[in-house]
KEPA-705100 format. One record per residue (C-alpha): x, y, z. Coordinates in steps of 0.02 Angstrom, whole numbers. Each point is the difference from the previous one (the first is absolute). Example, Ala and Ser with C-alpha at 12.3 -4.5 7.8 and 13.67 -1.06 7.14 Angstrom:
BEGIN
<pt><c1>615</c1><c2>-225</c2><c3>390</c3></pt>
<pt><c1>69</c1><c2>172</c2><c3>-33</c3></pt>
This chain:
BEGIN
<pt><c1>3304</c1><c2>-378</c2><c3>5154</c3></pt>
<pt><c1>131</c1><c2>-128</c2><c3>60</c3></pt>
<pt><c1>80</c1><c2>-62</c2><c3>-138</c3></pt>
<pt><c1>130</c1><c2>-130</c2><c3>39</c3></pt>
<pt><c1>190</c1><c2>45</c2><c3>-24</c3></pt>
<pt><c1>189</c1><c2>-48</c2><c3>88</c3></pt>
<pt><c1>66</c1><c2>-155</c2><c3>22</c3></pt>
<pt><c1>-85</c1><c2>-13</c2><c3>175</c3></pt>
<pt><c1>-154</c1><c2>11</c2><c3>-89</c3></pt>
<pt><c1>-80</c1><c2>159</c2><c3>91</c3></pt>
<pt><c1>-131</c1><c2>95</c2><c3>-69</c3></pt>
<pt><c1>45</c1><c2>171</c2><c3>-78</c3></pt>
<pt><c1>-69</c1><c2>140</c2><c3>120</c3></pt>
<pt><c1>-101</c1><c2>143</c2><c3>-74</c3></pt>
<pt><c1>82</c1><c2>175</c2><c3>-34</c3></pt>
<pt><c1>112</c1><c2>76</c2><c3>-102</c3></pt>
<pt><c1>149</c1><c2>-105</c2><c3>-70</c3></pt>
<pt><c1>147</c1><c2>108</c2><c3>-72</c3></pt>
<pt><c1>101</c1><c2>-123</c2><c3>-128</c3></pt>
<pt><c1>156</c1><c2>26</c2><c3>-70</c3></pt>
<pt><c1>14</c1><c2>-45</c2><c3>-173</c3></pt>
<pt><c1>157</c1><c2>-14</c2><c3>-109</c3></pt>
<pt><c1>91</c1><c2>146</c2><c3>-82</c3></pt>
<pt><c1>45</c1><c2>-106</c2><c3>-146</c3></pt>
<pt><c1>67</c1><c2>-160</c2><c3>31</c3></pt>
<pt><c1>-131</c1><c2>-127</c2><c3>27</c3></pt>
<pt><c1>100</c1><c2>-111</c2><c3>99</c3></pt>
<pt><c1>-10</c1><c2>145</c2><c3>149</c3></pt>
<pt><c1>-194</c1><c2>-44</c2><c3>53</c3></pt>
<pt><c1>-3</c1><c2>-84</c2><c3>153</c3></pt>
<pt><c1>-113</c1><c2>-166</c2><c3>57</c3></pt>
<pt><c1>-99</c1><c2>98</c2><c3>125</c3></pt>
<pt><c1>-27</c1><c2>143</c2><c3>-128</c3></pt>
<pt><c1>-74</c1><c2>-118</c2><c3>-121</c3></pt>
<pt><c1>-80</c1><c2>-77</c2><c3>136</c3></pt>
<pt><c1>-95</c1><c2>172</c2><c3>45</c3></pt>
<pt><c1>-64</c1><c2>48</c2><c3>-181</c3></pt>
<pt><c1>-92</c1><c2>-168</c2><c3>-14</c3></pt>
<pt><c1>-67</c1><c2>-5</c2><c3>165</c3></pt>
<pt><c1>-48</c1><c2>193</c2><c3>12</c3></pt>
<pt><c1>-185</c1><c2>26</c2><c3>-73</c3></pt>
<pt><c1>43</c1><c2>140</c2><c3>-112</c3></pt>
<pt><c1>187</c1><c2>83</c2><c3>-17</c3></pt>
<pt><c1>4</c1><c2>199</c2><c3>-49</c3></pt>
<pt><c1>129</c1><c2>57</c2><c3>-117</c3></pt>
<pt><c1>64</c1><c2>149</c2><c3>-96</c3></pt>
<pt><c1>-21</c1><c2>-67</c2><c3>-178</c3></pt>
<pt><c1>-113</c1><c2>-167</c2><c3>-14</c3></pt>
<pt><c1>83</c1><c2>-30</c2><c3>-172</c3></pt>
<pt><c1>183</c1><c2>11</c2><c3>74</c3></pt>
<pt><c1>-57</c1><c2>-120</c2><c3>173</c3></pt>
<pt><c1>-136</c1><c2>-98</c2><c3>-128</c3></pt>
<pt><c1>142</c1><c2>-49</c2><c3>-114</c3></pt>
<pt><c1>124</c1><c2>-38</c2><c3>178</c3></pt>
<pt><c1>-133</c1><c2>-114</c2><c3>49</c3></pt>
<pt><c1>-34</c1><c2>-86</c2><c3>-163</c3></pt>
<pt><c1>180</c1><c2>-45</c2><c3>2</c3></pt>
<pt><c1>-20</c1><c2>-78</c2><c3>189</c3></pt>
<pt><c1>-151</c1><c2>-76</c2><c3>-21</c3></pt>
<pt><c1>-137</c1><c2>76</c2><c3>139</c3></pt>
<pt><c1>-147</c1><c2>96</c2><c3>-59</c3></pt>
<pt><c1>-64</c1><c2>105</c2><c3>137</c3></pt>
<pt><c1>-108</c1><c2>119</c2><c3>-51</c3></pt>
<pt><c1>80</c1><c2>174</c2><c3>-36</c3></pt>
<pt><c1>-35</c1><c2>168</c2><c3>77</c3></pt>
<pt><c1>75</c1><c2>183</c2><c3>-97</c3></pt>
<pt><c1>81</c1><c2>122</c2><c3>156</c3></pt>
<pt><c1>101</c1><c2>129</c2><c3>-50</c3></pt>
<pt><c1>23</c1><c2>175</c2><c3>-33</c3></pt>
<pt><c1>-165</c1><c2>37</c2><c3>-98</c3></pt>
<pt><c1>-117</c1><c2>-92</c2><c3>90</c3></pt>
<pt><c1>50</c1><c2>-21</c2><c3>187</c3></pt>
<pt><c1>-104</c1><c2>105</c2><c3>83</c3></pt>
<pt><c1>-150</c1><c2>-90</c2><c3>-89</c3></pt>
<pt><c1>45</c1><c2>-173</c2><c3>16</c3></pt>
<pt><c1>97</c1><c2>11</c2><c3>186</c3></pt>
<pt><c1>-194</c1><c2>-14</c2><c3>87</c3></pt>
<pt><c1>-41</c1><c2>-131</c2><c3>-108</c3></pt>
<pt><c1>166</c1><c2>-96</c2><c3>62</c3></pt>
<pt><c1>-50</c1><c2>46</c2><c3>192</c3></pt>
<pt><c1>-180</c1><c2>-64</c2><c3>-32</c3></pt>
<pt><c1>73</c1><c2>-158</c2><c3>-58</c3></pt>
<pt><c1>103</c1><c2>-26</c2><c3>156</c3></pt>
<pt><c1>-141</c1><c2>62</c2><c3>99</c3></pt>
<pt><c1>-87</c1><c2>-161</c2><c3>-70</c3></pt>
<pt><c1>112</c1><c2>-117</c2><c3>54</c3></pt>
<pt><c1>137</c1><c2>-12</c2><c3>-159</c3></pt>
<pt><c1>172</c1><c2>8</c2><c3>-34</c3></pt>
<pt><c1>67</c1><c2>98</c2><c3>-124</c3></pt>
<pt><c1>188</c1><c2>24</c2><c3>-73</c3></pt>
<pt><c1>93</c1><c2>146</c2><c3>-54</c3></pt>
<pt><c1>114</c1><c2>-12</c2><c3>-117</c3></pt>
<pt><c1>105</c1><c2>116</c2><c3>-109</c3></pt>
<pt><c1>42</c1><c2>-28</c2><c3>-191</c3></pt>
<pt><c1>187</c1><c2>-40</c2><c3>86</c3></pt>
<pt><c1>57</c1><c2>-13</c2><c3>169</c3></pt>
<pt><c1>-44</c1><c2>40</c2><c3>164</c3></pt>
<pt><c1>-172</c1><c2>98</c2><c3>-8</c3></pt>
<pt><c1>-51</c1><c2>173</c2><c3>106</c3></pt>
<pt><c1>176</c1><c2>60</c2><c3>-34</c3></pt>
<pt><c1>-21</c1><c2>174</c2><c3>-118</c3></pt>
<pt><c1>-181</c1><c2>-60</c2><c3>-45</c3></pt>
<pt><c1>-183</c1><c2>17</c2><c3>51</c3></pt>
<pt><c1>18</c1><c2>-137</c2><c3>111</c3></pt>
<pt><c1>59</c1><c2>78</c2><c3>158</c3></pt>
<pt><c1>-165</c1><c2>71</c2><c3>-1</c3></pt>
<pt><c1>-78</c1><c2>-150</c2><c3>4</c3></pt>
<pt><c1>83</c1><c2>-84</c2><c3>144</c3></pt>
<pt><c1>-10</c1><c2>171</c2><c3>100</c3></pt>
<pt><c1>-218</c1><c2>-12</c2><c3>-36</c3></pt>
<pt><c1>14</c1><c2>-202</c2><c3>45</c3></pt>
<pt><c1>102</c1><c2>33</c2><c3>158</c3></pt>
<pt><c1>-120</c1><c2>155</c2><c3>67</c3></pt>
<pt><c1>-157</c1><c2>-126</c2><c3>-40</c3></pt>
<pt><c1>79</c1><c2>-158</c2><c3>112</c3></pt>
<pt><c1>34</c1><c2>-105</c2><c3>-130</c3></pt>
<pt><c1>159</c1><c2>-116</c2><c3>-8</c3></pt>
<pt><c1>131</c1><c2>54</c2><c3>-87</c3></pt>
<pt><c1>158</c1><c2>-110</c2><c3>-60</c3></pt>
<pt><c1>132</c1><c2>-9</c2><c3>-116</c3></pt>
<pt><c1>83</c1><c2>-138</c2><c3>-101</c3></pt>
<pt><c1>176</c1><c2>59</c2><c3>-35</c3></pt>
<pt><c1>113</c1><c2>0</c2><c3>-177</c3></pt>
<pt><c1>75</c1><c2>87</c2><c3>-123</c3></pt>
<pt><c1>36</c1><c2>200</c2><c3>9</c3></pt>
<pt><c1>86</c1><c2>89</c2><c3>-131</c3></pt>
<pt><c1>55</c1><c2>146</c2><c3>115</c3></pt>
<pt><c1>107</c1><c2>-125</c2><c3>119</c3></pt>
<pt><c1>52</c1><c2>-97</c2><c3>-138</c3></pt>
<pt><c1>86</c1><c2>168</c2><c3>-61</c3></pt>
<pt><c1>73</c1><c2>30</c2><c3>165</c3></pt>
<pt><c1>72</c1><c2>-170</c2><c3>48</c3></pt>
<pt><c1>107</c1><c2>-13</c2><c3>-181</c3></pt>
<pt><c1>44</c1><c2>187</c2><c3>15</c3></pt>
<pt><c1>131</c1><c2>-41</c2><c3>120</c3></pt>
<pt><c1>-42</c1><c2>173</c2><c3>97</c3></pt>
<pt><c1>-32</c1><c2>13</c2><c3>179</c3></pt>
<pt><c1>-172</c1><c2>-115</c2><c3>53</c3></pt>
<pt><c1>4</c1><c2>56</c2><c3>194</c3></pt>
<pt><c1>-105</c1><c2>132</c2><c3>-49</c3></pt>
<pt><c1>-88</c1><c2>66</c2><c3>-155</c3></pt>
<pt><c1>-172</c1><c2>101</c2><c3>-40</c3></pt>
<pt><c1>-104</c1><c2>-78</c2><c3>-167</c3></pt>
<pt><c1>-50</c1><c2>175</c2><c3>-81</c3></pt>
<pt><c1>-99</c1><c2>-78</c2><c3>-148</c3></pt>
<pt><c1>-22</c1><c2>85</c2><c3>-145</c3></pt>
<pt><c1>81</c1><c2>189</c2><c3>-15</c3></pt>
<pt><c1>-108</c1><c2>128</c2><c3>-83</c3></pt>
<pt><c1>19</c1><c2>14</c2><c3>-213</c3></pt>
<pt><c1>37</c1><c2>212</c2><c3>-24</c3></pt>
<pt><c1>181</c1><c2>35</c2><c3>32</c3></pt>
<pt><c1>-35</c1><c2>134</c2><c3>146</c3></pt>
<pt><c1>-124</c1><c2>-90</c2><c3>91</c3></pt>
<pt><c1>137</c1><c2>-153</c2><c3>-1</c3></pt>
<pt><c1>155</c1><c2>95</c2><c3>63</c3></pt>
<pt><c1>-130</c1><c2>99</c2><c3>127</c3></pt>
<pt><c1>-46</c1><c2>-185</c2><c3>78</c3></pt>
<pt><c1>177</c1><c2>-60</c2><c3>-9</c3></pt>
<pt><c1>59</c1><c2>161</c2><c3>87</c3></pt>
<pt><c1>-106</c1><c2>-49</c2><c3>164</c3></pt>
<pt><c1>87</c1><c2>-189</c2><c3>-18</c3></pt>
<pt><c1>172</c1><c2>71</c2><c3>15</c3></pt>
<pt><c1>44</c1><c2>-10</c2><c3>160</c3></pt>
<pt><c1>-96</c1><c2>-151</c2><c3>56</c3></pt>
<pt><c1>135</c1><c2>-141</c2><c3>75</c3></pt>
<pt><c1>-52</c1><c2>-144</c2><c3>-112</c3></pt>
<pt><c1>-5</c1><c2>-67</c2><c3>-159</c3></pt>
<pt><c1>-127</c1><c2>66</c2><c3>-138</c3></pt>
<pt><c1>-103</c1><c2>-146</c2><c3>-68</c3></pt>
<pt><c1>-106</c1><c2>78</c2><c3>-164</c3></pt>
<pt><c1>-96</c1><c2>-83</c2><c3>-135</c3></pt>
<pt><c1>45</c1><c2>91</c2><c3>-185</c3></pt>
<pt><c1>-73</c1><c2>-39</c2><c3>-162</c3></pt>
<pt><c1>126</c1><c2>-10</c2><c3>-155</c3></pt>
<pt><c1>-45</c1><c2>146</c2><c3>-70</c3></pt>
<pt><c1>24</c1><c2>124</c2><c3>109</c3></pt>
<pt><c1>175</c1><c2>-110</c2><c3>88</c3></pt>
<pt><c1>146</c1><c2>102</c2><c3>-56</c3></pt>
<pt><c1>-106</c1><c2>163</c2><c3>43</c3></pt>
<pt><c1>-31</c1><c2>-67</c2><c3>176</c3></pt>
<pt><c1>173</c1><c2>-37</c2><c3>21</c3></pt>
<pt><c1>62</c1><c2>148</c2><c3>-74</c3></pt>
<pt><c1>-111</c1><c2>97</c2><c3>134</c3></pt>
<pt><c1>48</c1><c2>-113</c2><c3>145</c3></pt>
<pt><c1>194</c1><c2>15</c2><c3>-47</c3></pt>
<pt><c1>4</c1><c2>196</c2><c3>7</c3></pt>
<pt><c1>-134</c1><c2>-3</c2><c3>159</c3></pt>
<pt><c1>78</c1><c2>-137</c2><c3>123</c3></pt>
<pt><c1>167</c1><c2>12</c2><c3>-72</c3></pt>
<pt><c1>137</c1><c2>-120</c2><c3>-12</c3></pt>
<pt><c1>-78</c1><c2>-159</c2><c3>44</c3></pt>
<pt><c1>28</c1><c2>-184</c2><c3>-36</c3></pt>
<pt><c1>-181</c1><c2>-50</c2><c3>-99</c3></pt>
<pt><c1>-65</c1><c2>-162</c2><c3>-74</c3></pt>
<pt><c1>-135</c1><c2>-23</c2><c3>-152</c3></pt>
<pt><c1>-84</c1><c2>-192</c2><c3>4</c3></pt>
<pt><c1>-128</c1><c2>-52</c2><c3>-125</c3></pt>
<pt><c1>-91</c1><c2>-131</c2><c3>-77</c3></pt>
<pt><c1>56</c1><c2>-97</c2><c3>164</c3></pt>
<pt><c1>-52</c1><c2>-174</c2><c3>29</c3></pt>
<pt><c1>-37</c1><c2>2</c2><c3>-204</c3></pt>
<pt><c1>122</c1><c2>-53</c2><c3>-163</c3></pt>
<pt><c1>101</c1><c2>156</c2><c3>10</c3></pt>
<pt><c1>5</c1><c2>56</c2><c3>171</c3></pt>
<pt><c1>142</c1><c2>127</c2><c3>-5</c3></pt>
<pt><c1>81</c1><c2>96</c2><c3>141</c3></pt>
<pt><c1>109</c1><c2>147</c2><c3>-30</c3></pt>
<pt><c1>102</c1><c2>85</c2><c3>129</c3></pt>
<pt><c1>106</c1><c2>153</c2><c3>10</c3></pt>
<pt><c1>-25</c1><c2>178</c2><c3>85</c3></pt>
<pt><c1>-179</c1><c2>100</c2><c3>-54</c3></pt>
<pt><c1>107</c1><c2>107</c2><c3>-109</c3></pt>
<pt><c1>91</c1><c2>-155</c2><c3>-110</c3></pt>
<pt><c1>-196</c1><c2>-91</c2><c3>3</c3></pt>
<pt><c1>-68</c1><c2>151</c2><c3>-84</c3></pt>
<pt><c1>142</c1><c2>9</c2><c3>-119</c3></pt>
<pt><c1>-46</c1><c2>-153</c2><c3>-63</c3></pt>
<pt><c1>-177</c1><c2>-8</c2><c3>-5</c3></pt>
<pt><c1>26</c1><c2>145</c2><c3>-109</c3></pt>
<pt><c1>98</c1><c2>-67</c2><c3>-121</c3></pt>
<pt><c1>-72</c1><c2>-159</c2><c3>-27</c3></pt>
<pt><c1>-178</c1><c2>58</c2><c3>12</c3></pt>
<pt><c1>-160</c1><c2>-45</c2><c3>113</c3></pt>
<pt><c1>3</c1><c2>-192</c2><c3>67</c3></pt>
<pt><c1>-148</c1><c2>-115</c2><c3>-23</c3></pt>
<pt><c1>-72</c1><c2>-79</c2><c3>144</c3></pt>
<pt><c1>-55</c1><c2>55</c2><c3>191</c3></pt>
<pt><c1>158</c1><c2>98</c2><c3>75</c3></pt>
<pt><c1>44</c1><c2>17</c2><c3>176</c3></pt>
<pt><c1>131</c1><c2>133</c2><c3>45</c3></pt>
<pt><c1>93</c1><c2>-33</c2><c3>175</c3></pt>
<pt><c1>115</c1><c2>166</c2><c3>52</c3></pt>
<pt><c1>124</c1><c2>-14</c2><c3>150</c3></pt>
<pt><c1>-31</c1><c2>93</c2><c3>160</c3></pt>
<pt><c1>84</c1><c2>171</c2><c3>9</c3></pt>
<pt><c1>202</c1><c2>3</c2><c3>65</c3></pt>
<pt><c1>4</c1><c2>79</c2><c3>171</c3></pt>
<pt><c1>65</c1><c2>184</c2><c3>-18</c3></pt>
<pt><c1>20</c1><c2>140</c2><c3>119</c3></pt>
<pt><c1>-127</c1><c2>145</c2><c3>-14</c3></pt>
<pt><c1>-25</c1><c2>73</c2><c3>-180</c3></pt>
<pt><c1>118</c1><c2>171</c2><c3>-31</c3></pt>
<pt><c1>-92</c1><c2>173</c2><c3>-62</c3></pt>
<pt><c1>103</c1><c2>-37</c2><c3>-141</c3></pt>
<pt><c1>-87</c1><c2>-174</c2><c3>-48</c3></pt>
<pt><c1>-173</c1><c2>65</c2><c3>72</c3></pt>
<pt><c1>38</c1><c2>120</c2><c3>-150</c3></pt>
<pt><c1>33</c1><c2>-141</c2><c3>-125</c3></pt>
<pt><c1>-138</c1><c2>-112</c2><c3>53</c3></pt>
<pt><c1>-118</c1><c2>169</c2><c3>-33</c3></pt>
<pt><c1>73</c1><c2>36</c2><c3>-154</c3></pt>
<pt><c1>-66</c1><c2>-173</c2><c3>-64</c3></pt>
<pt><c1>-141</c1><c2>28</c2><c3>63</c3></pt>
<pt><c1>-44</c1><c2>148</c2><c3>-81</c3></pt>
<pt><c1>21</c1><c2>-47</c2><c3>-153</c3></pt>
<pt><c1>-168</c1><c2>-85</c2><c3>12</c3></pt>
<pt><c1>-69</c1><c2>58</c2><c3>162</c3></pt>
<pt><c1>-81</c1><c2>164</c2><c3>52</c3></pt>
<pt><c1>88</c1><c2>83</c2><c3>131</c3></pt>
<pt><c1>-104</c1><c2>-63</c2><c3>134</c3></pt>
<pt><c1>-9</c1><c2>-191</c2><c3>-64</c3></pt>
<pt><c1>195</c1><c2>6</c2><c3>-3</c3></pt>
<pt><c1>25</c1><c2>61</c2><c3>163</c3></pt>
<pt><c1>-139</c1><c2>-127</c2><c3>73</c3></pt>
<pt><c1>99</c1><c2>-141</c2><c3>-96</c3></pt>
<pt><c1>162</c1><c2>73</c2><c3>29</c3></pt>
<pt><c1>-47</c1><c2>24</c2><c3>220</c3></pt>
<pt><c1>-49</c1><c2>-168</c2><c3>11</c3></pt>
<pt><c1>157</c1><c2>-92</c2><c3>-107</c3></pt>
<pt><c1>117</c1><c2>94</c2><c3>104</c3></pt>
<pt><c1>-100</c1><c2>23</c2><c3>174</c3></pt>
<pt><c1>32</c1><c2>174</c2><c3>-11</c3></pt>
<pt><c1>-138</c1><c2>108</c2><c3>66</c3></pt>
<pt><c1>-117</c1><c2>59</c2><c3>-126</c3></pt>
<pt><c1>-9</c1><c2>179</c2><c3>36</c3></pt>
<pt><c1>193</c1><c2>20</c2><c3>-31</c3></pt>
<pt><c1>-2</c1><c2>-123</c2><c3>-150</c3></pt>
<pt><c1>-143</c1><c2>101</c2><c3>-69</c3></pt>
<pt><c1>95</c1><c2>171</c2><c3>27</c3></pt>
<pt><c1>167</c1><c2>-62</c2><c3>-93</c3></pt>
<pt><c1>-118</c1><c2>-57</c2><c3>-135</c3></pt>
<pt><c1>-73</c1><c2>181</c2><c3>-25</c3></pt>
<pt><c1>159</c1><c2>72</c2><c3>2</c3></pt>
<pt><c1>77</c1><c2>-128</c2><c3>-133</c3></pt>
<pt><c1>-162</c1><c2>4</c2><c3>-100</c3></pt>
<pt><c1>26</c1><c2>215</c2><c3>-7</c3></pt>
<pt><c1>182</c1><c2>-26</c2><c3>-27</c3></pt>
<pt><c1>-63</c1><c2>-106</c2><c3>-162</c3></pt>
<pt><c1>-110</c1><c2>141</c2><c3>-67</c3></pt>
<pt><c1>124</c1><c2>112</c2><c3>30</c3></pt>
<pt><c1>124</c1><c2>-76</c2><c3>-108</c3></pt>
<pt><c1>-148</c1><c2>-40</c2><c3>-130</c3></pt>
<pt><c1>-41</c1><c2>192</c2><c3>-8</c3></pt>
């Protein structure tokens, strides 16, 4: 539609317009994000009272649009026709940078495959936030989102990030922290970790220590309030896992794993080949039941 916006006073090109928006601080929008919500003809966010409320506070009233979850696959061709048409339309999350562990990857994968322009205004992130004041290593790193709820399913998905040469980035909520990091201290082992929360906000806190001292003391002092990133250290460089700690690392595993789960998990922490992980697991698991009879 080619409404005006920048300081060189160029119009605002149709397509899709992903905008950061703060993760708690106010102070974090930037110029050319506030910029983009007025100019855009409609903006598309997760929650319209969460973004209605963000907008009150900085004064633009562009018409909001629901997209999330529930309703995506409805409203995403209504989003296209308007872009089809000529507009420009925002995404936003309720905080941060949008299309990151939400519906609207999705989105810019349908606007991309129909030609239309795609850009991105950048700001805050809660995941790099996390990793910046963790003081781990940055050079390399792999944002896993959230980990499943049920114990088993957890350890089985933290199993298959064992081995990988980076650090873990993972989004937790507070009440299931300590269990998390009770389940990522006995499946990656002895590593340094970091818990941030609340950050840019009144009580941003950032606790470090190894997994196994974090879930200590989430434990004690109960389930924090606010969102939670958890940041855990890439593993230490080792030589190739002994039978003996192949038999350890199965051991744990059985305890909530079938036999064949465990040795998946167990193959692809230690790079072991599956068909003699699997074996020693048989043989511990009948060792087990023999001592149980």
């Amino acid at each position: 539609m080619g409404k005006i916006v920048g300081d060189a006073g160029a119009p605002l090109p149709a397509g899709l317009h992903l905008v950061a928006t703060p993760i708690g601080n106010l102070g974090d929008i930037s110029r050319r994000a506030l910029e983009t919500l007025a100019a855009v003809d409609a903006i598309a966010c997760e929650d319209t009272r969460v973004t209605g409320g963000l907008l009150a506070r900085l004064g633009i009233s562009t018409p909001l649009i629901p997209y999330h979850d529930h309703n995506a696959d409805e409203v995403r061709p209504r989003l296209l026709a308007r872009l089809d048409a000529g507009e420009s339309v925002a995404l936003v999350s309720d905080a941060g940078m949008p299309a990151i562990a939400d519906p609207g990857y999705k989105l810019v994968r349908a606007c991309i495959e129909a030609g239309h322009a795609v850009s991105a205004v950048p700001g805050a992130n809660a995941a790099l936030m996390g990793l910046v004041l963790s003081g781990l290593p940055t050079d390399r790193f792999l944002f896993e989102g959230f980990l499943p709820a049920k114990t088993v399913a957890r350890q089985k998905v933290l199993h298959t990030l064992a081995t990988v040469p980076a650090t873990l980035i993972f989004y937790e909520s507070g009440p299931r922290l300590a269990d998390s990091l009770a389940d990522m201290a006995a499946v990656l082992g002895a590593r340094g970790g970091a818990v941030a929360r609340e950050l840019t906000k009144l009580f941003e806190e950032v606790r470090r220590g190894t997994l196994a001292e974090l879930a200590a003391h989430y434990a004690e002092v109960g389930p924090p309030k606010g969102e939670i990133v958890i940041v855990a250290g890439p593993p230490a460089a080792r030589a190739a896992e002994s039978t003996e700690t192949i038999e350890q690392m199965l051991e744990s595993a059985l305890r909530t794993m079938s036999v064949r789960d465990a040795a998946e998990a167990v193959a692809a922490a230690s790079g072991r080949p599956k068909r003699e992980v699997y074996a020693q697991a048989l043989a511990l698991s009948g060792r087990k039941n023999e001592t149980a009879g």
